[in-house]
C-alpha positions as CSV (number, residue, x, y, z in Angstrom):
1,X,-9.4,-35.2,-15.2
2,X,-6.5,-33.1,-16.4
3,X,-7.8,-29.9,-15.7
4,X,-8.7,-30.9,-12.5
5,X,-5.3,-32.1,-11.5
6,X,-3.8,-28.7,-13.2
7,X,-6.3,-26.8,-10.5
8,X,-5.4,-29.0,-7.6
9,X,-1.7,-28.3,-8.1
10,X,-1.9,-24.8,-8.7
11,X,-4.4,-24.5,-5.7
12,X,-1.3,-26.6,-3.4
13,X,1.4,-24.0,-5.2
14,X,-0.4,-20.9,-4.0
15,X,-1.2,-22.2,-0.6
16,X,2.7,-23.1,-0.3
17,X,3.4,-19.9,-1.5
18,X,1.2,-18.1,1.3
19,X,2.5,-19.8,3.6
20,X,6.2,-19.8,3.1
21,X,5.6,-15.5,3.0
22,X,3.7,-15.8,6.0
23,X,6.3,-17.5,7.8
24,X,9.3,-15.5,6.4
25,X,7.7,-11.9,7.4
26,X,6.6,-13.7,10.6
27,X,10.4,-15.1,11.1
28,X,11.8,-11.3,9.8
29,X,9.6,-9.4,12.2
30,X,10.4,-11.9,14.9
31,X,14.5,-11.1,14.4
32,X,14.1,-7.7,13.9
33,X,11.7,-7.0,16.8
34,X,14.2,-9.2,19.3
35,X,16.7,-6.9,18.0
36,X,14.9,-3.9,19.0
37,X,14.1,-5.3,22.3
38,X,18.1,-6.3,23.4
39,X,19.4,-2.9,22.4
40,X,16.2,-1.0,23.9
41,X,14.9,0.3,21.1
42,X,11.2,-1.4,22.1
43,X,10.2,-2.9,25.4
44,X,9.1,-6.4,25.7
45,X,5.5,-5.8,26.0
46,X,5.5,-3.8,22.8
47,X,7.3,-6.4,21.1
48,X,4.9,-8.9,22.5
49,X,1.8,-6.4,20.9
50,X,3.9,-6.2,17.4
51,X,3.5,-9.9,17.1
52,X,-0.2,-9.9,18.3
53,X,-1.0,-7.5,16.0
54,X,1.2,-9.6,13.0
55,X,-1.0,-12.7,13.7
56,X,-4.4,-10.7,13.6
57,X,-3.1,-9.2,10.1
58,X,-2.3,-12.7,8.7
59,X,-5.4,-15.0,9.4
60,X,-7.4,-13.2,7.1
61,X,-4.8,-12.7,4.4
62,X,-4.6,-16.4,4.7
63,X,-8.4,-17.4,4.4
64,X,-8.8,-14.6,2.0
65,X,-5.9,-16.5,-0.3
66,X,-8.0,-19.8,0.7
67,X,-11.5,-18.2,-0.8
68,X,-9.5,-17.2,-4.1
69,X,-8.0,-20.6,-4.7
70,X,-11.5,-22.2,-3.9
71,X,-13.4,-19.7,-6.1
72,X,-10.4,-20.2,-9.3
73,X,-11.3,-23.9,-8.7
């Protein structure tokens, strides 16, 4: 039962660690990129494109994260 609960928490620590670099890239990119867009650097549509393309990139980082906790388990 021990090892069980030792896999369970390291399973919860890795998905809280995914998730808490997926949100501060997504929060980074999302400050940066509104940056760009007030001094002109990118247009809005591009911007809006960036973060399209950031969410595409992260779904599978997160169920490939998912598949290694599940497989360690």
């Amino acid at each position: 039962m021990t090892a069980h609960v030792r896999v369970v928490l390291t399973e919860s620590a890795y998905s809280l660690s995914i998730g808490l670099t997926i949100a501060v890239g997504t929060a980074a990119v999302l400050y940066l990129g509104a940056d760009h867009v007030a001094t002109g650097v990118l247009t809005m549509g591009q911007f809006l494109l960036l973060m399209a393309y950031l969410a595409q990139l992260y779904a599978p980082l997160e169920r490939i994260g998912r598949q290694v906790t599940s497989l360690q388990g």
